[in-house]
C-alpha positions in Angstrom: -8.1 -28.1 -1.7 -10.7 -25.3 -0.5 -9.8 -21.4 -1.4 -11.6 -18.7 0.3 -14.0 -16.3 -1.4 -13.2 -12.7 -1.1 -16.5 -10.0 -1.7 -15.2 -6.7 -2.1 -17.2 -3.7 -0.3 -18.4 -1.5 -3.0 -17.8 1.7 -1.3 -14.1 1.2 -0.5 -13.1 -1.8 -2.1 -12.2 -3.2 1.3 -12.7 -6.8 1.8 -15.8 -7.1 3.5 -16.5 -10.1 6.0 -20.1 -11.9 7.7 -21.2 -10.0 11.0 -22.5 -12.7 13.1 -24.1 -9.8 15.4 -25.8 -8.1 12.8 -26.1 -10.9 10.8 -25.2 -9.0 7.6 -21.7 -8.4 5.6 -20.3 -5.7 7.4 -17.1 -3.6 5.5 -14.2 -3.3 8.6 -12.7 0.3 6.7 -15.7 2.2 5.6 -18.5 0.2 8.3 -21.0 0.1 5.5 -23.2 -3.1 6.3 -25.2 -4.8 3.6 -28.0 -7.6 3.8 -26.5 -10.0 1.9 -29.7 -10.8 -0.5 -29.0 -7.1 -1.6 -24.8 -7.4 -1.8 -24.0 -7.0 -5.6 -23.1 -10.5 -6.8 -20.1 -11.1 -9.1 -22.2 -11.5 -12.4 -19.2 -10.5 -14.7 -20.6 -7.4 -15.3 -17.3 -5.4 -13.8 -15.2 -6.1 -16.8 -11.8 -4.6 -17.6 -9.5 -4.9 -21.1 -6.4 -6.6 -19.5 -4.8 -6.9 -22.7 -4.3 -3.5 -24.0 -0.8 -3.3 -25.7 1.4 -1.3 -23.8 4.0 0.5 -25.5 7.9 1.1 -23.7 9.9 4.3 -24.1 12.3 2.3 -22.0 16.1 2.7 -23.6 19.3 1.0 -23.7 22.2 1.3 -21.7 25.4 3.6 -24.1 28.4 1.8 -24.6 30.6 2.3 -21.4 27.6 3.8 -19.2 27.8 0.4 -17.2 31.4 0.2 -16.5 31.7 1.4 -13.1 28.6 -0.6 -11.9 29.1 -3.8 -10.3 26.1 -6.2 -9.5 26.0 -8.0 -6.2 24.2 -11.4 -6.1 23.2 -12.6 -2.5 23.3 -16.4 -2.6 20.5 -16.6 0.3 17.2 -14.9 -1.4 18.9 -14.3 -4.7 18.4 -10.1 -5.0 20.3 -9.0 -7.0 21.6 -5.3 -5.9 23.5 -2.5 -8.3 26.2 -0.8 -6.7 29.2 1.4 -7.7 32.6 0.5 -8.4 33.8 1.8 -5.3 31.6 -0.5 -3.1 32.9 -3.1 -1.2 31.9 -6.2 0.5 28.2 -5.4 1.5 25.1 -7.1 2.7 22.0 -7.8 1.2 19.5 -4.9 2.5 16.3 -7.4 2.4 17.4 -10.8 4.1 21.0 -9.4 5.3 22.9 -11.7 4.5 26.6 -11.5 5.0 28.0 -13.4 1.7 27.8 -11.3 -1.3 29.4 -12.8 -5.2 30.7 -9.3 -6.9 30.3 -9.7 -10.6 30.2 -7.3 -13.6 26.9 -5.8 -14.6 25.3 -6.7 -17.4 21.6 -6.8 -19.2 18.4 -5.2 -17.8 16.8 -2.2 -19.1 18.4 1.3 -18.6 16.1 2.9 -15.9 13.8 6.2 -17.6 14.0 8.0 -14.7 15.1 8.2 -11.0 13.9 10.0 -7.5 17.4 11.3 -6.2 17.4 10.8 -2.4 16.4 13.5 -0.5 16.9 12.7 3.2 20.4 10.9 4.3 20.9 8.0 6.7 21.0 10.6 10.4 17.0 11.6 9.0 15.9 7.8 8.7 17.6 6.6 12.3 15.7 9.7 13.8 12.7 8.8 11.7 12.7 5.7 13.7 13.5 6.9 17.2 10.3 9.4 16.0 8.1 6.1 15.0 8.9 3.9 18.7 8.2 6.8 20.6 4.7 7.3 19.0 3.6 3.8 19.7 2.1 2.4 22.4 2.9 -0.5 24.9 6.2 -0.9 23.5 8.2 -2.7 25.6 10.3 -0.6 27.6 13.3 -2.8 27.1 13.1 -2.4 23.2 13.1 1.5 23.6 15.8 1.5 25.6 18.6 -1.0 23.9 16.9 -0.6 20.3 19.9 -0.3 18.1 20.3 -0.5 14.0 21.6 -3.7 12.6 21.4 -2.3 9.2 20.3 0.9 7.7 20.5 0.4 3.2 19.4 3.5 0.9 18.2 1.3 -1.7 16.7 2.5 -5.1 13.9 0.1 -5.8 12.7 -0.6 -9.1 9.5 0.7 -10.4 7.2 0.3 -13.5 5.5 3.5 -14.0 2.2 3.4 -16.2 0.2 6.3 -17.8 -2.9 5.7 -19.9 -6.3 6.8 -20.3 -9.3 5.0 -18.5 -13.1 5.4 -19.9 -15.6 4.0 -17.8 -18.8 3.0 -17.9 -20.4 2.6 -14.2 -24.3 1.9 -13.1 -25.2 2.0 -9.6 -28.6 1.5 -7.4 -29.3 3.9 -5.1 -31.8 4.6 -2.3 -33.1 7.7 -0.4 -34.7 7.1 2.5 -36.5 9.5 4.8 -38.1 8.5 8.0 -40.5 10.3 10.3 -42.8 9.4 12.9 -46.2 10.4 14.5 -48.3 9.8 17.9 -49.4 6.3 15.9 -46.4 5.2 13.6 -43.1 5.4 12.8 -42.4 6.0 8.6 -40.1 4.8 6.3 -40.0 6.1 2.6 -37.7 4.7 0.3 -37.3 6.1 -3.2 -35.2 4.1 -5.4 -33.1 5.5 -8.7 -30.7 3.7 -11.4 -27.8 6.5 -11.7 -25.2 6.2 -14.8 -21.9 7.6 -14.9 -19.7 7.9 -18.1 -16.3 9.8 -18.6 -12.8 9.5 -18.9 -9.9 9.6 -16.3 -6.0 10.0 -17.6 -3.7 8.0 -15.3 0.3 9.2 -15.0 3.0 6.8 -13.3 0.5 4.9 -11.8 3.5 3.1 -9.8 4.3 -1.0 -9.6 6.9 -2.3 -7.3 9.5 -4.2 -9.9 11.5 -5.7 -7.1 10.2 -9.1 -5.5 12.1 -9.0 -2.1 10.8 -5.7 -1.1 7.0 -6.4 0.1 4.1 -5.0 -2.3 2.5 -3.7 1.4 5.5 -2.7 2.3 5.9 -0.3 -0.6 3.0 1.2 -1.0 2.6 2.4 2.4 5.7 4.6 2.4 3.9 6.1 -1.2 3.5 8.5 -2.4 6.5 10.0 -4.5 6.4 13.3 -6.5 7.5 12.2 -9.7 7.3 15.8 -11.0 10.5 16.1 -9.1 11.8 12.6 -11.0 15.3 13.2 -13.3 16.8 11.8 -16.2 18.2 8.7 -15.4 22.4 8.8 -14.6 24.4 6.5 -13.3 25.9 9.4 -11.1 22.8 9.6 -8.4 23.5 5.6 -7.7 27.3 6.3 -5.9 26.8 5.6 -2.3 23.4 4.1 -2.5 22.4 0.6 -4.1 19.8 0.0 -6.5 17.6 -3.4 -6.7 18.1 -5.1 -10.1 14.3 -5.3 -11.4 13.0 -9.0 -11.1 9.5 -8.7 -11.5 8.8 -8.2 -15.5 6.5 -4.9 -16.8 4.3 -8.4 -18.4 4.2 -9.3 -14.6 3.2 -5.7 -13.4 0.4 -4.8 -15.5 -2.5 -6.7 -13.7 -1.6 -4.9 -10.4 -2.0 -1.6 -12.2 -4.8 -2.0 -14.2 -6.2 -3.0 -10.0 -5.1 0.4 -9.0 -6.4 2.0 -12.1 -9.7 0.6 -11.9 -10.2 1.2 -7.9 -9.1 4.6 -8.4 -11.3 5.3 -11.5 -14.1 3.2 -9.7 -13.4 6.2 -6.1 -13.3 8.9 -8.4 -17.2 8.3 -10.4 -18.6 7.2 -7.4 -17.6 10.6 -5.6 -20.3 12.0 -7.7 -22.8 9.9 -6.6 -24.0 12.2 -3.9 -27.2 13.0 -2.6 -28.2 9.3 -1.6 -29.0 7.4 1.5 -27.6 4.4 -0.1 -25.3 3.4 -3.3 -24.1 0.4 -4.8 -22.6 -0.4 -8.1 -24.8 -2.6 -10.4 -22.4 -2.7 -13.3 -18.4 -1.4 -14.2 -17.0 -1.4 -17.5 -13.6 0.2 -17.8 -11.2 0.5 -20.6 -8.0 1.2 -20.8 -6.2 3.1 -23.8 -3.2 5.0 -25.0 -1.2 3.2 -22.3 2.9 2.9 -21.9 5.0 2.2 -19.1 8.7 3.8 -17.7 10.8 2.5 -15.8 12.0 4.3 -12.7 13.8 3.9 -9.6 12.4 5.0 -6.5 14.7 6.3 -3.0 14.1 4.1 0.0 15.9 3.8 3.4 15.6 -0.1 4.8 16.0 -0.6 8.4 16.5 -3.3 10.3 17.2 -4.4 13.5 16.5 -7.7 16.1 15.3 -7.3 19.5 14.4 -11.3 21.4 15.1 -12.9 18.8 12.8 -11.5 15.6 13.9 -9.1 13.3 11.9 -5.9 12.4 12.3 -4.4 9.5 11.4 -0.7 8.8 11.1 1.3 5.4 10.9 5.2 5.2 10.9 7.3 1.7 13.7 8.7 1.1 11.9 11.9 -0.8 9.3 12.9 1.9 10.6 10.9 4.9 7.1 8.9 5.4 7.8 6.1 7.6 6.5 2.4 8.3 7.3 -0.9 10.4 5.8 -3.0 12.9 7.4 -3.2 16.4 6.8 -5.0 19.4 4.1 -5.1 21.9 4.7 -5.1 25.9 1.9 -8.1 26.5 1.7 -7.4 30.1 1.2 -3.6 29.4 -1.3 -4.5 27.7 -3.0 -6.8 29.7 -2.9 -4.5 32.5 -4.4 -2.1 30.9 -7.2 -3.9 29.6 -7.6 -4.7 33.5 -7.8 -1.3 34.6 -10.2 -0.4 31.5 -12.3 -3.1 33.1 -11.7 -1.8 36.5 -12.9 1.3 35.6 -15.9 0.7 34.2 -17.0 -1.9 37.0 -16.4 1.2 39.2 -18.5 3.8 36.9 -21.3 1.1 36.5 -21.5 0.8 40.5 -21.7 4.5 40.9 -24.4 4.8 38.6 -26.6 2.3 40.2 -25.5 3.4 43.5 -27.1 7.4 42.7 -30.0 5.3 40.9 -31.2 3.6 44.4 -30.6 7.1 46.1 -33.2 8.5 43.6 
């Protein structure tokens, strides 16, 4: 079995690929190239302390708090979804799925703190008409007939972690200055070690907790205020569901500790300034004073089909940001390419036809 290797550009943390044109590893994000004799090697020198003990001030649910929820079990991709008692037969917002078993809730953690919806289902269907329209090359067909299969306000499940980050960061960096002459062309290159120390506080750094909704997915529609986050009540769930967490805070905590250390890494290397050129040599970060909430976060899920494929959409429900992929007109396309290509065959004619009149 064969994996691939993934090098991570230093600047961004994008994952940076082989330029066979420039022959060097070229970051697609930022466009910082590097010769690849000079690309900081993974030496184990960016350590981490994964196992800092995390505390909970998660809480129990109160005798009777549960008693008008009902939990809604989809037998095709197993989500389980929270709904009032007042629900009826509904489908599963993520794979929608008809055939629903209604059965008494029970377990779980009692949520810390929720987002209350903010914009109602008429804001997400023009939220979408808004999204097609800005696109290009959609296919005409698709604008036209597009209709909602399903529209879900969904409270997804979130593990919220707070904690204190000291680093430890060492990076290379270059100024170069270049000049010329009737005789030469210069190059000076003056290189320093730079150190950065300090400490960063991290609050509700946020983790998906649901597995059907897509990490990607997710975090594109972030962020949330979570200054405007309440006390958790069973009240804000009636006419909304809520996924049933299925991705443990145990689970969670190495894709925050990822977010805490790109974002500490951004934030040091800010102050790097001043340089022609800077890499990171060597990051040690260390996490302390860290617990975790758990929260539920408003979402609006769209879907609908259109030849066949389904297309899903996801907009949050507290500032209305908006994602999904939809299709592409592949003869709009095409044409266009040709009448790029067109174009510039013209322009390139002109040009050498003034050139010969010179």
């Amino acid at each position: 079995m064969s994996a691939v290797t993934e090098q991570k550009c230093p600047c961004c943390g994008g994952a940076v690929a082989f330029d066979t044109g420039s022959q060097k590893l070229k970051c697609p994000y930022c466009d910082t190239e590097f010769d690849i004799n000079d690309f900081p090697q993974d030496n184990g020198s960016e350590e981490m302390q994964d196992d800092i003990n995390w505390s909970s001030q998660n809480s129990e649910w109160s005798e009777g708090e549960t008693d008008g929820m009902s939990v809604y079990s989809c037998k095709s991709c197993g989500g389980e979804i929270i709904a009032d008692s007042t629900t009826g037969a509904t489908t599963c917002p993520y794979c929608g799925n008809q055939v629903v078993v209604k059965g008494k809730f029970s377990g779980a953690l009692r949520p810390d703190l929720v987002i209350p919806f903010k914009l109602d289902k008429k804001a997400a269907k023009e939220a979408l008409k808004k999204h097609i329209a800005t696109k290009k090359f959609v296919p005409k067909a698709f604008k036209d007939n597009n209709h909602i299969d399903e529209i879900k306000g969904v409270y997804v499940p979130h593990w919220l972690f707070t904690c204190n980050a000291a680093a430890n960061v060492n990076y290379s960096a270059e100024k170069v200055r270049k000049w010329s002459d009737s005789d030469y062309d210069y190059t000076e290159v003056e290189s320093y070690n730079v150190f950065r120390s300090g400490s960063i506080g991290f609050d509700n750094v946020p983790v998906d907790g649901s597995e059907k909704m897509p990490d990607d997915l997710m975090e594109s529609i972030e962020p949330f205020d979570v200054s405007q986050a309440v006390d958790f009540n069973t009240a804000y769930l009636a006419g909304y569901l809520a996924d049933k967490y299925d991705v443990s805070v145990e689970q969670s905590i190495g894709r925050a500790n990822e977010r805490i250390r790109n974002s500490a890494g951004s934030a040091f290397a800010e102050t790097v300034q001043g340089y022609t050129n800077v890499t990171p040599k060597s990051t040690y970060i260390n996490i302390a004073d860290g617990f975790y909430k758990y929260a539920l976060y408003p979402v609006w899920i769209l879907k609908t089909k259109w030849n066949g494929n389904e297309y899903t959409f996801a907009m949050n429900g507290q500032t209305g940001k908006f994602v999904g992929d939809i299709p592409t007109d592949k003869k709009a396309v095409r044409n266009a390419t040709l009448l790029l290509g067109a174009g510039i065959s013209a322009l390139l004619y002109g040009i050498s036809w003034l050139i010969e009149l010179l």
